[in-house]
C-alpha positions in Angstrom: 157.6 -1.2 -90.2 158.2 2.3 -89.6 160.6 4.4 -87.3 162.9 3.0 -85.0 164.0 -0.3 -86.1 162.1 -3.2 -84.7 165.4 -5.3 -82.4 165.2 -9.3 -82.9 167.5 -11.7 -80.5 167.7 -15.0 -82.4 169.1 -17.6 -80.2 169.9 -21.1 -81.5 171.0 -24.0 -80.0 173.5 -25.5 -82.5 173.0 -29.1 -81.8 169.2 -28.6 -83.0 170.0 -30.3 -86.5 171.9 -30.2 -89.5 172.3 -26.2 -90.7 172.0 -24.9 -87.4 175.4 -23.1 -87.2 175.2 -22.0 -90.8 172.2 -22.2 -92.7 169.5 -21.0 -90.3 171.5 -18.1 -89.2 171.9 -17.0 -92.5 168.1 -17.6 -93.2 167.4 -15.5 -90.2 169.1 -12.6 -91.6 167.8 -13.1 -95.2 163.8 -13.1 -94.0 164.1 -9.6 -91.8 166.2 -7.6 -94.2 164.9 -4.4 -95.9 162.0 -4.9 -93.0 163.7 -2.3 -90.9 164.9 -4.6 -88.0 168.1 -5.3 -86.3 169.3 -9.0 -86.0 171.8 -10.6 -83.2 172.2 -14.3 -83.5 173.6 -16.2 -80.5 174.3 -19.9 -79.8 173.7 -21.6 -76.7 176.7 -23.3 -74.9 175.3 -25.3 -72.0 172.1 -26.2 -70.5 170.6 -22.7 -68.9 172.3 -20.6 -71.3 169.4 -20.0 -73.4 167.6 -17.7 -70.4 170.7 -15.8 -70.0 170.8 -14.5 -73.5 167.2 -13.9 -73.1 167.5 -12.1 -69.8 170.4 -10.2 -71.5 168.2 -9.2 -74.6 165.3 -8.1 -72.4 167.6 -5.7 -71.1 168.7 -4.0 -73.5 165.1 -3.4 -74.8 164.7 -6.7 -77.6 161.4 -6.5 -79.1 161.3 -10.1 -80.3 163.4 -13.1 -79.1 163.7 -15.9 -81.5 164.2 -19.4 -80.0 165.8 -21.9 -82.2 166.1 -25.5 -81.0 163.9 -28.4 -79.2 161.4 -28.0 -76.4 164.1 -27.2 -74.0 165.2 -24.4 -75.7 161.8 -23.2 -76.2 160.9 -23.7 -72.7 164.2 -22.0 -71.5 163.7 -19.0 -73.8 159.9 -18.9 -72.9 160.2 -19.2 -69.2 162.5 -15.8 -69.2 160.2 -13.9 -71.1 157.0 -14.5 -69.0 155.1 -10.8 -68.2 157.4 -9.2 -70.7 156.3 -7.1 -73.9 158.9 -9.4 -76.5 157.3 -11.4 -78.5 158.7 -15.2 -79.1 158.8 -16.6 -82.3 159.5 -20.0 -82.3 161.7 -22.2 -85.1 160.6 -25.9 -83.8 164.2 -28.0 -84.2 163.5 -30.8 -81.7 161.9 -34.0 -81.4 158.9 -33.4 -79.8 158.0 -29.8 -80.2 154.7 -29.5 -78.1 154.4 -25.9 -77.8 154.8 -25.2 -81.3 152.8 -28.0 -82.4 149.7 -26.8 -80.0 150.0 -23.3 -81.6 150.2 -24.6 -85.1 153.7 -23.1 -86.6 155.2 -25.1 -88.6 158.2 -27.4 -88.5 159.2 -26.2 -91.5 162.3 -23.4 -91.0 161.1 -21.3 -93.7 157.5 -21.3 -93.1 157.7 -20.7 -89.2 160.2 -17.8 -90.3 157.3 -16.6 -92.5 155.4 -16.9 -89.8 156.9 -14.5 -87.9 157.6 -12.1 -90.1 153.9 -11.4 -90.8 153.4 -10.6 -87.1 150.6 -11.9 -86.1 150.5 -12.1 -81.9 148.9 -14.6 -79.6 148.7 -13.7 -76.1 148.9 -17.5 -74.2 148.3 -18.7 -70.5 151.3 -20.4 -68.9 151.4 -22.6 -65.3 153.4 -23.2 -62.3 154.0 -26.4 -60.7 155.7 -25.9 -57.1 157.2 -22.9 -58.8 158.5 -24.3 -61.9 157.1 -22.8 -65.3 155.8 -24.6 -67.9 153.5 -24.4 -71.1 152.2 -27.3 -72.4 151.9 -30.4 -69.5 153.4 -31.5 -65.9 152.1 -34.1 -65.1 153.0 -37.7 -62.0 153.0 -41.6 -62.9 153.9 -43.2 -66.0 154.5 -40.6 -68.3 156.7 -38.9 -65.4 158.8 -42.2 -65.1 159.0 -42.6 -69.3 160.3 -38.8 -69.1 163.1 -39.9 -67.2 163.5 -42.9 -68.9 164.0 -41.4 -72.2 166.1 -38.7 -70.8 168.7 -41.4 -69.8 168.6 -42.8 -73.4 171.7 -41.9 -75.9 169.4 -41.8 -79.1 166.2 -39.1 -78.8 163.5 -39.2 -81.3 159.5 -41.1 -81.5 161.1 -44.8 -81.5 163.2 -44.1 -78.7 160.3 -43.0 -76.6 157.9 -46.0 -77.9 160.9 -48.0 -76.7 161.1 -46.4 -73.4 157.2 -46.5 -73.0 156.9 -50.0 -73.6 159.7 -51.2 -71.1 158.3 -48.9 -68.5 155.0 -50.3 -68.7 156.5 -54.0 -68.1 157.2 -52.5 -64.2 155.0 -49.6 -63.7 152.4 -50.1 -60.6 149.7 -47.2 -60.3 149.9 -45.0 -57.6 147.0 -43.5 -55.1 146.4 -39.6 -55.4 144.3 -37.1 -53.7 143.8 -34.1 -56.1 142.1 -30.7 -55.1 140.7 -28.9 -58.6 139.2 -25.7 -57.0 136.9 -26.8 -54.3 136.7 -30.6 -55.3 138.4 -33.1 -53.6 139.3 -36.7 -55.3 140.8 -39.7 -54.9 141.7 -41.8 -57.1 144.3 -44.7 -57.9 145.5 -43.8 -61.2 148.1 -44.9 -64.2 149.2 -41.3 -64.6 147.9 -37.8 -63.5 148.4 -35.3 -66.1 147.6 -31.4 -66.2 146.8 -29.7 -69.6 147.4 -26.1 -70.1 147.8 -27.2 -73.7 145.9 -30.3 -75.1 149.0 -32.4 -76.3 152.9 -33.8 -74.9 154.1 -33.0 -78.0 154.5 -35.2 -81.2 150.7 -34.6 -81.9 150.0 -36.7 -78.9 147.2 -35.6 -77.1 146.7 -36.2 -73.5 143.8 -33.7 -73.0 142.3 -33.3 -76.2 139.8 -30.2 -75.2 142.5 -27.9 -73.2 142.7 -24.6 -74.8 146.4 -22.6 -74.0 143.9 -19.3 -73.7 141.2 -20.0 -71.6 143.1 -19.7 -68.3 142.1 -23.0 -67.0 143.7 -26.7 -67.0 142.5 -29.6 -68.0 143.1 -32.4 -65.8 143.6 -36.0 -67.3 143.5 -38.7 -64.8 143.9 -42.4 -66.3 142.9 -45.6 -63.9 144.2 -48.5 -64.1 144.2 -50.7 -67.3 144.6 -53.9 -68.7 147.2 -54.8 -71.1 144.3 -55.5 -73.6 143.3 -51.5 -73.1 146.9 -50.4 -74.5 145.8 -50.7 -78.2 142.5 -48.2 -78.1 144.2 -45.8 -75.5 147.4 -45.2 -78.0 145.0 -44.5 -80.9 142.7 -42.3 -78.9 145.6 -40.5 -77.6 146.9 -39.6 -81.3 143.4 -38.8 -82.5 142.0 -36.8 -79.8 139.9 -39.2 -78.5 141.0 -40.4 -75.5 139.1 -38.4 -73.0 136.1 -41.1 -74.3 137.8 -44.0 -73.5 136.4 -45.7 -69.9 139.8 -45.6 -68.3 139.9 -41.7 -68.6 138.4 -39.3 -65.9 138.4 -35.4 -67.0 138.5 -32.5 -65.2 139.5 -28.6 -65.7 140.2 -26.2 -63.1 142.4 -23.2 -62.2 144.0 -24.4 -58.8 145.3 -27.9 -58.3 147.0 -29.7 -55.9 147.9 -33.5 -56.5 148.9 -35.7 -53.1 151.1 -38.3 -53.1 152.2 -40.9 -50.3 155.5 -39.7 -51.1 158.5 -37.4 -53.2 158.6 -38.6 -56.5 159.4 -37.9 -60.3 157.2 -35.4 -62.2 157.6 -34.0 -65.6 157.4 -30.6 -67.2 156.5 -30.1 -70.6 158.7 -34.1 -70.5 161.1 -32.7 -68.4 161.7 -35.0 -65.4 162.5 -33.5 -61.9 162.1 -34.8 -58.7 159.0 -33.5 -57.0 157.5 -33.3 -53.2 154.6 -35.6 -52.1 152.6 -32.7 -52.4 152.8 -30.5 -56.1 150.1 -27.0 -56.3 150.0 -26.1 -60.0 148.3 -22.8 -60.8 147.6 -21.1 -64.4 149.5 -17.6 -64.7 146.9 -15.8 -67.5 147.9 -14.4 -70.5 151.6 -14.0 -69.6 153.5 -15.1 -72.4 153.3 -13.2 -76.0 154.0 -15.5 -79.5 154.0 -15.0 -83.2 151.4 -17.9 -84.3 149.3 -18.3 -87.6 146.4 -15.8 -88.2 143.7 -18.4 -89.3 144.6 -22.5 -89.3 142.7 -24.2 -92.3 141.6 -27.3 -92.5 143.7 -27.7 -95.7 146.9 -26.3 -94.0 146.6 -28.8 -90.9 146.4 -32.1 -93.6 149.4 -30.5 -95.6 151.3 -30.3 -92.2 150.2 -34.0 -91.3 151.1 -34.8 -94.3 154.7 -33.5 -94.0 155.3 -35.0 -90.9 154.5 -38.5 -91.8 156.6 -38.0 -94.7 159.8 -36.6 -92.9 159.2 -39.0 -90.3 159.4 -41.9 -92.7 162.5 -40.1 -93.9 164.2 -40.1 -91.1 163.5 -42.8 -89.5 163.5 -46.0 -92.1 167.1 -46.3 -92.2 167.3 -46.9 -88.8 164.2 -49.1 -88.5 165.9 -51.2 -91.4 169.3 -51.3 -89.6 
């Protein structure tokens, strides 16, 4: 890096895990010195905060934003730097961590730092529901109402959700929907409508396994109704992109959809639940959003990532199970 030094807004939300308020910061600083670049490190206060400070840095002329935290901090920081020239580099520090998971950084601190300080830029597609941005899904039905659920819940993290999945299930009744994809019309009564701009919810589960974050279309997952005996195939096809073969699954892609509803309801984006009109036009906005992501993904890279995952998951998560 040569010139006029390259500007980097790093902005953490300090309840993202332990380190957060010293340790990252300080590994911020430590990967971009001697690289010619200026660091500013802020911390997030309250929900929204995160697209001020981005706002604020695209201002005053940041050429890279750095988003530190969980899918809603992503999402926040992402959402204000649509159209921009900054680049976001993403440090995944949540639970779920969809985006960063479809565009294969790693959950490692260190390594997604590395990362971004080899500068390698993606160019992705991002989409609209009603107006509201998001990057990965939206989608109405089940996983809508197990959004909401789990956003009521105390304790985040994969158990919680299986929790809140399975108690949802126990009430859930499938709902009638007209979609328009384009110039096709269908009806269907359906489990859960989902839209893919990327091919997973996050926590490598993947609800449109063929959806490409590039190709400036969506992929459009629509799941009938199914008997509890179904439950066991669908959960393993949906964590080993298989799902779209199952019988209960209809696929679609388009660049244009509307989904109709007899009435207002709970939808999600990227998980988040809102409430939502009977009627909800999604639309792709091309190439919009710019991201530091790996050059190349190897085959052997993607097994040592699984591999860490299962292994900080068991981690993590054993003492509770145990408790």
């Amino acid at each position: 890096m040569r010139g006029q030094a390259v500007k980097i807004q790093a902005i953490i939300n300090p309840i993202s895990g332990v380190g957060s308020k010293r340790k990252i910061p300080k590994m911020i600083e430590q990967a971009f010195a001697n690289k010619n670049c200026s660091v500013n490190i802020s911390f997030t206060e309250y929900a929204g905060h995160a697209s001020l400070l981005t706002r604020e840095a695209l201002a005053q002329g940041v050429d890279c934003v750095i988003a530190v935290g969980g899918d809603g901090t992503v999402n926040e920081i992402a959402r204000a730097m649509i159209r921009s020239n900054a680049v976001l580099g993403i440090i995944p520090k949540g639970s779920g961590n969809g985006l960063a998971r479809e565009l294969h950084i790693p959950m490692d601190v260190r390594r997604a730092l590395d990362l971004i300080v080899k500068r390698h830029i993606s160019t992705i597609d991002c989409c609209q529901a009603n107006g509201r941005i998001f990057f990965c899904t939206c989608g109405v039905g089940f996983d809508a109402a197990v959004s909401q659920k789990f956003a009521e819940e105390k304790r985040r993290g994969s158990l919680t959700y299986i929790k809140s999945t399975i108690e949802e299930y126990l009430s859930f009744r499938p709902e009638s929907y007209e979609l328009q994809i384009d110039n096709q019309t269908i009806k269907e009564k359906a489990f859960l409508v989902a839209c893919g701009n990327a091919s997973q919810y996050g926590n490598n589960a993947f609800i449109a396994p063929h959806a490409n974050i590039q190709d400036g279309q969506m992929d459009i997952t629509i799941l009938t109704p199914f008997s509890p005996l179904d439950i066991a195939p669908l959960a393993i096809q949906l964590f080993t992109k298989q799902i779209d073969k199952n019988s209960k699954i209809k696929t679609f892609k388009g660049k244009d959809i509307s989904i109709i509803r007899q009435k207002a309801g709970i939808m999600h984006l990227d998980g988040e639940p809102i409430m939502a009109d009977s009627r909800i036009d999604i639309s792709i906005i091309p190439k919009s959003l710019h991201v530091f992501t790996p050059e190349t993904v190897s085959f052997t890279q993607g097994v040592e990532n699984l591999f860490g995952e299962v292994t900080r998951f068991f981690d993590k998560k054993l003492p509770y199970i145990f408790k």
